[in-house]
PDB file as gemmi writes it, atoms N, CA and C in Angstrom:
CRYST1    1.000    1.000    1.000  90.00  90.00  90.00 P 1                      
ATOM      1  N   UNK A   1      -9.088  34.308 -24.258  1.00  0.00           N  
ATOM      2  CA  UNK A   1     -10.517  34.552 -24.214  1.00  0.00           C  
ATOM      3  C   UNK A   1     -10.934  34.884 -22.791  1.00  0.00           C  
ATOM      4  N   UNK A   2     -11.880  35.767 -22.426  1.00  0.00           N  
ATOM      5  CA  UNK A   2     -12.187  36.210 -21.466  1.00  0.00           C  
ATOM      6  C   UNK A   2     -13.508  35.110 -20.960  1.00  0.00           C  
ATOM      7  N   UNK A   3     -13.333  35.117 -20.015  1.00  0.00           N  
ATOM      8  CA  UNK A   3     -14.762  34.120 -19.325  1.00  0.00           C  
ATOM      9  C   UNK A   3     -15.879  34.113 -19.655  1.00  0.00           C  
ATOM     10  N   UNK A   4     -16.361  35.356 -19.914  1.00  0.00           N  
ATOM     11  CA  UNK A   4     -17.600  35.728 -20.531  1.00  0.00           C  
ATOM     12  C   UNK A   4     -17.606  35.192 -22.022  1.00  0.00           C  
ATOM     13  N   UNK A   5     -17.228  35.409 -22.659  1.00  0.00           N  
ATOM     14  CA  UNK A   5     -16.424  34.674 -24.327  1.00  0.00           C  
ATOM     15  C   UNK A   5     -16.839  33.007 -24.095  1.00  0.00           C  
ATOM     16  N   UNK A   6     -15.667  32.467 -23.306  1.00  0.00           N  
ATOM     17  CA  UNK A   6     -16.048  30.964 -23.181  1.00  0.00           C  
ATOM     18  C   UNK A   6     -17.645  30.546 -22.653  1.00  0.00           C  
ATOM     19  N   UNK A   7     -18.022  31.203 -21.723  1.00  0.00           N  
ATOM     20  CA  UNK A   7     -19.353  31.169 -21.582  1.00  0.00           C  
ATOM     21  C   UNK A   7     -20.327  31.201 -23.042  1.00  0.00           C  
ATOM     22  N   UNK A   8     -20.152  31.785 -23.594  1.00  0.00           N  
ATOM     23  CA  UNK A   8     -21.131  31.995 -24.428  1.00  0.00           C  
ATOM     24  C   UNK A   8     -20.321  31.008 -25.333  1.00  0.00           C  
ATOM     25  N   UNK A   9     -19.590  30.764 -26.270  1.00  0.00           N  
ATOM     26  CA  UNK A   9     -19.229  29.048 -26.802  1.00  0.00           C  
ATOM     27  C   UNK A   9     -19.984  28.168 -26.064  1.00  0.00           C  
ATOM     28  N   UNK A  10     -19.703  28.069 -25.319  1.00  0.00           N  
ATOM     29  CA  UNK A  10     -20.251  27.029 -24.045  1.00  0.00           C  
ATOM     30  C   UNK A  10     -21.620  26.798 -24.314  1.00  0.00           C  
ATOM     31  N   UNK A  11     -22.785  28.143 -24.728  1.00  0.00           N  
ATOM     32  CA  UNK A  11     -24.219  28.128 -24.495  1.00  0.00           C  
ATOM     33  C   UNK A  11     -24.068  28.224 -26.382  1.00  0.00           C  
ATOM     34  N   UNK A  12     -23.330  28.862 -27.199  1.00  0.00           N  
ATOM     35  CA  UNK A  12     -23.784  28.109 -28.421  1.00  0.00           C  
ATOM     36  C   UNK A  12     -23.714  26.608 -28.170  1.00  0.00           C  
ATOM     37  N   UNK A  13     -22.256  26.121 -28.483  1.00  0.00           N  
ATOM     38  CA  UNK A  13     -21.939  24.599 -28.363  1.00  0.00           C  
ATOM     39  C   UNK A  13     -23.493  23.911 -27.939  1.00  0.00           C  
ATOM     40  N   UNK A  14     -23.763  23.760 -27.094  1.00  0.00           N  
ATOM     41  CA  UNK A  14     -25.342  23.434 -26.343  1.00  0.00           C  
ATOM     42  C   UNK A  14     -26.425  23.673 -27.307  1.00  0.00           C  
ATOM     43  N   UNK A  15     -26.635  25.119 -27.584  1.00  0.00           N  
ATOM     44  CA  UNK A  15     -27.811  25.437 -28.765  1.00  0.00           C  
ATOM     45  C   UNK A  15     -27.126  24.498 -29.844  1.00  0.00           C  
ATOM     46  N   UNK A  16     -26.049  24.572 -30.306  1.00  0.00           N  
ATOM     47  CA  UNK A  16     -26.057  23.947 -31.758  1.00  0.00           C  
ATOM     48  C   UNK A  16     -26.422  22.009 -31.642  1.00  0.00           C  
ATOM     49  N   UNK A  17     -26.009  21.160 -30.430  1.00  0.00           N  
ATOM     50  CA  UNK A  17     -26.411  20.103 -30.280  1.00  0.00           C  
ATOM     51  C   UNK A  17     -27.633  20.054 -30.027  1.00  0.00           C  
ATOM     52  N   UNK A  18     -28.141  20.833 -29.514  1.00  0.00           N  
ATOM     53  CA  UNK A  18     -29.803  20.463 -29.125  1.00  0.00           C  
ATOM     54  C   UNK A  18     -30.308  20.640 -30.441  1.00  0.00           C  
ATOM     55  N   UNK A  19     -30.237  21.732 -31.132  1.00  0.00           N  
ATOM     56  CA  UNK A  19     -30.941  21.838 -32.868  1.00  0.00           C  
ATOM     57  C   UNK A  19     -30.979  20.465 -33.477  1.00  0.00           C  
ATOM     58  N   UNK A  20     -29.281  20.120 -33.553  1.00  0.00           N  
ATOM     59  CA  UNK A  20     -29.101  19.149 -34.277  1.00  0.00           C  
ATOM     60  C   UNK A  20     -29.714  17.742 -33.992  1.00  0.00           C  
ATOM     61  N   UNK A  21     -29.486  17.830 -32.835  1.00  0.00           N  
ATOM     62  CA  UNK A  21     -30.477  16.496 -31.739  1.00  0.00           C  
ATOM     63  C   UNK A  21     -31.899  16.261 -32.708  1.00  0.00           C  
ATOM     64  N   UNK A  22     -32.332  17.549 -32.204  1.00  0.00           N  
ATOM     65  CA  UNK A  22     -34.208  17.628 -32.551  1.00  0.00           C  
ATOM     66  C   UNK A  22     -34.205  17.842 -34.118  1.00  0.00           C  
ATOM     67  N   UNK A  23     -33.822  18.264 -34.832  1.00  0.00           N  
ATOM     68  CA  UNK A  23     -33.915  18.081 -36.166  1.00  0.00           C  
ATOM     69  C   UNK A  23     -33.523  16.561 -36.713  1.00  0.00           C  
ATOM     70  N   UNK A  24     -32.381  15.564 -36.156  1.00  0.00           N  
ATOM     71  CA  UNK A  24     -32.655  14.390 -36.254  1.00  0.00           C  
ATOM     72  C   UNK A  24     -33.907  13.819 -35.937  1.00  0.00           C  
ATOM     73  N   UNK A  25     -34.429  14.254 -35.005  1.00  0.00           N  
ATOM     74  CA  UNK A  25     -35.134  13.243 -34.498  1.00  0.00           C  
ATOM     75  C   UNK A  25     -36.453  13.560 -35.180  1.00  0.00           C  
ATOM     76  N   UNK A  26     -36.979  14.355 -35.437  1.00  0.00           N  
ATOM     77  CA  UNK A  26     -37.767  14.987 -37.000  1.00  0.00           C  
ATOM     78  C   UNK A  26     -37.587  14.296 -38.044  1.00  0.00           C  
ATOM     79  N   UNK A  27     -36.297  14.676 -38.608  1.00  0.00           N  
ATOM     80  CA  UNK A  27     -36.029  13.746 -40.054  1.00  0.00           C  
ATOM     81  C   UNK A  27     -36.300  12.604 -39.644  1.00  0.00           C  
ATOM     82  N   UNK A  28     -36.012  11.577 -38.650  1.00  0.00           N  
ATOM     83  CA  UNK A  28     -36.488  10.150 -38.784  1.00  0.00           C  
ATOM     84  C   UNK A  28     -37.750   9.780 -38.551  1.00  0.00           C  
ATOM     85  N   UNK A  29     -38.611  10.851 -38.587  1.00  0.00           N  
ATOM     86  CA  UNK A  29     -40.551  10.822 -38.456  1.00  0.00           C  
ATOM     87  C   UNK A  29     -40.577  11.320 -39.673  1.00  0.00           C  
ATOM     88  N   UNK A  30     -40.111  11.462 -40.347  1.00  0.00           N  
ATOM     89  CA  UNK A  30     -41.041  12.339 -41.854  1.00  0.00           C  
ATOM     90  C   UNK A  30     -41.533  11.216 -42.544  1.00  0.00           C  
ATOM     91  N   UNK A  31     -42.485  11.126 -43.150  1.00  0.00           N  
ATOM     92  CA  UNK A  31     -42.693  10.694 -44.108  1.00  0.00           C  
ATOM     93  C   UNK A  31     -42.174  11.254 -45.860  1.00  0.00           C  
ATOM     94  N   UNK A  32     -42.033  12.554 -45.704  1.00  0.00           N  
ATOM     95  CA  UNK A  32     -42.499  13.396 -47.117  1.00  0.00           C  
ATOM     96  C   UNK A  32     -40.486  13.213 -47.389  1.00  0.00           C  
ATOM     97  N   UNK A  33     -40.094  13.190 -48.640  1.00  0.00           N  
ATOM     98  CA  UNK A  33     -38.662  12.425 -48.637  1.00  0.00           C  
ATOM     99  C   UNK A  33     -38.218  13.940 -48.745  1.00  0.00           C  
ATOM    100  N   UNK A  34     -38.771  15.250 -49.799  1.00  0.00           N  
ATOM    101  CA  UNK A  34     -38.256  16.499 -49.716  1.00  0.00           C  
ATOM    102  C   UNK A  34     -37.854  16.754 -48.333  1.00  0.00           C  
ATOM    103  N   UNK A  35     -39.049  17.136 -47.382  1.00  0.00           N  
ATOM    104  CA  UNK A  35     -39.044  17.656 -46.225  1.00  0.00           C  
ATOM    105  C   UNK A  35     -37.917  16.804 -45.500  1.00  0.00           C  
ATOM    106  N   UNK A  36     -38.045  16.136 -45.538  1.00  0.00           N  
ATOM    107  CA  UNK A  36     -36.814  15.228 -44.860  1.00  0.00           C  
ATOM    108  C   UNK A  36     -35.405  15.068 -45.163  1.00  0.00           C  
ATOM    109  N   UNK A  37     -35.149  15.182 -46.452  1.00  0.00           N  
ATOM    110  CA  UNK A  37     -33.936  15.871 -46.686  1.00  0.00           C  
ATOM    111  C   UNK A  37     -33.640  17.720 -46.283  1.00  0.00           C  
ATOM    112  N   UNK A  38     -34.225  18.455 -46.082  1.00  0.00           N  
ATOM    113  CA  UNK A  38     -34.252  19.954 -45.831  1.00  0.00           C  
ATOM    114  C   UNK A  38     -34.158  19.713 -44.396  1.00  0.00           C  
ATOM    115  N   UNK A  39     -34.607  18.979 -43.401  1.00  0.00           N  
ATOM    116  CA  UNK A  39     -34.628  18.647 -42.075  1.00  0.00           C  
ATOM    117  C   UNK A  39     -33.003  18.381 -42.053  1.00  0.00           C  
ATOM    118  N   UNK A  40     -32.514  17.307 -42.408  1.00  0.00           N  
ATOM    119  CA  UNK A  40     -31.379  16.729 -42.596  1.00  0.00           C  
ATOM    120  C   UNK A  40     -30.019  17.763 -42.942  1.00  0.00           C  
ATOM    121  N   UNK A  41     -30.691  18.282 -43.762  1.00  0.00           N  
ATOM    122  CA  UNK A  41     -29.272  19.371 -44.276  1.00  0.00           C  
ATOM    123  C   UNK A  41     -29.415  20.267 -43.178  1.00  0.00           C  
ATOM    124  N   UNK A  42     -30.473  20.829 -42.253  1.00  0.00           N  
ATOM    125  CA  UNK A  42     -30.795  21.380 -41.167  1.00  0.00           C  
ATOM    126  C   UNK A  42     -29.695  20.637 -39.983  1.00  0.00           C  
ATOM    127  N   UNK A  43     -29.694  19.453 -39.954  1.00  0.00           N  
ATOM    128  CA  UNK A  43     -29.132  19.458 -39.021  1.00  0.00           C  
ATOM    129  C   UNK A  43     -27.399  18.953 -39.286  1.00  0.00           C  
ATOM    130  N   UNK A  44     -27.353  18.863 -40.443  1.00  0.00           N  
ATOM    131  CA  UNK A  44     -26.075  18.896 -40.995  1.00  0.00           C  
ATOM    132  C   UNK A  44     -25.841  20.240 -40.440  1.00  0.00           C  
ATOM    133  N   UNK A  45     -26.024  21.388 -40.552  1.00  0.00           N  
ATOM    134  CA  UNK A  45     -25.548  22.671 -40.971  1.00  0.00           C  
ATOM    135  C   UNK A  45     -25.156  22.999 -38.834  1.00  0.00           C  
ATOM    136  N   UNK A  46     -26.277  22.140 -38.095  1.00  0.00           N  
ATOM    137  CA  UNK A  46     -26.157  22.615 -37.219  1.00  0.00           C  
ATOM    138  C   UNK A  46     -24.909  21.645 -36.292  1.00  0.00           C  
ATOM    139  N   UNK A  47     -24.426  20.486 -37.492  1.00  0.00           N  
ATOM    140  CA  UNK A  47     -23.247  19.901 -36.747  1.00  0.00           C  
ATOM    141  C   UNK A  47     -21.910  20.757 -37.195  1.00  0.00           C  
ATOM    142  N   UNK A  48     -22.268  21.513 -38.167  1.00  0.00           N  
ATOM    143  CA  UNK A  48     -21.188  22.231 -38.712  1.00  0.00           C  
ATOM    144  C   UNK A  48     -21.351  23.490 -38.034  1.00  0.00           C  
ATOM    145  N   UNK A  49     -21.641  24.244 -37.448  1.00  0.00           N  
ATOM    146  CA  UNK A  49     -21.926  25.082 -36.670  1.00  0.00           C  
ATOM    147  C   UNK A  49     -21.151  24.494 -35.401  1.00  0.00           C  
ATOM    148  N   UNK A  50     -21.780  23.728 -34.610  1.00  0.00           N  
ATOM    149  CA  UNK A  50     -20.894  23.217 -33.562  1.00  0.00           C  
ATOM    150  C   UNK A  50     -19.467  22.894 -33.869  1.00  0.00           C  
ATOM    151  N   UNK A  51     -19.460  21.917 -34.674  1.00  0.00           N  
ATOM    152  CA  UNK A  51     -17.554  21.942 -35.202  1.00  0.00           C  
ATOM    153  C   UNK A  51     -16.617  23.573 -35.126  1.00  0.00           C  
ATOM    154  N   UNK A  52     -17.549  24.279 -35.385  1.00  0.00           N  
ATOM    155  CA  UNK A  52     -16.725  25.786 -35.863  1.00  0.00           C  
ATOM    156  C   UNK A  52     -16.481  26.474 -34.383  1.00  0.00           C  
ATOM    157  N   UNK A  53     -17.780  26.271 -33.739  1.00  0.00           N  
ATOM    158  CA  UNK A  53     -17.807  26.742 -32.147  1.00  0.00           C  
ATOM    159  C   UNK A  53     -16.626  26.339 -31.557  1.00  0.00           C  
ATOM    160  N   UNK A  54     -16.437  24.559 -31.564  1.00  0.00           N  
ATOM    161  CA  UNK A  54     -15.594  23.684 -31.071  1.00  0.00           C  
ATOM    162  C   UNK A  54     -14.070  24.217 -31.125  1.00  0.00           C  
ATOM    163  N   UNK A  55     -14.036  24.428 -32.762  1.00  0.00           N  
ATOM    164  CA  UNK A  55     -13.129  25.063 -32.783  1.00  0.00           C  
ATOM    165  C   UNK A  55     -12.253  26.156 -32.097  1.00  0.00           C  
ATOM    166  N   UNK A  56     -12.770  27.127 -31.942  1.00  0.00           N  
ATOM    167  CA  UNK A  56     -12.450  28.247 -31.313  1.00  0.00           C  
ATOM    168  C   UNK A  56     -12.258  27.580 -29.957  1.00  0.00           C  
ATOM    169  N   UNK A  57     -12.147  26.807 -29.369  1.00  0.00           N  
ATOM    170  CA  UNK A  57     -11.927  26.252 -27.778  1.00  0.00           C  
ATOM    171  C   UNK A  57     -10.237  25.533 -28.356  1.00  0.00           C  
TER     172      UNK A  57                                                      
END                                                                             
């Protein structure tokens, strides 16, 4: 991989924890149980996103 390549893993990896961060921290303020599961699978999707990033390293 060229530097530029790892760089940008590097700045997903980052975007995908911060999503996932702040969409937790959402789902544990909801009141409404829908919305809060759709939050949740939100940030499911964005730990699975990072895993895949991870991967490629």
């Amino acid at each position: 991989m060229t530097n530029k390549e790892l760089l940008y893993i590097e700045d997903a990896l980052g975007h995908a924890q911060y999503f996932q961060t702040k969409c937790n921290e959402t789902a544990s303020k909801l009141q409404d149980p829908q919305l809060k599961t759709c939050v949740q699978q939100m940030a499911q999707r964005h730990r699975q996103i990072f895993q895949s990033f991870y991967g490629l390293l």
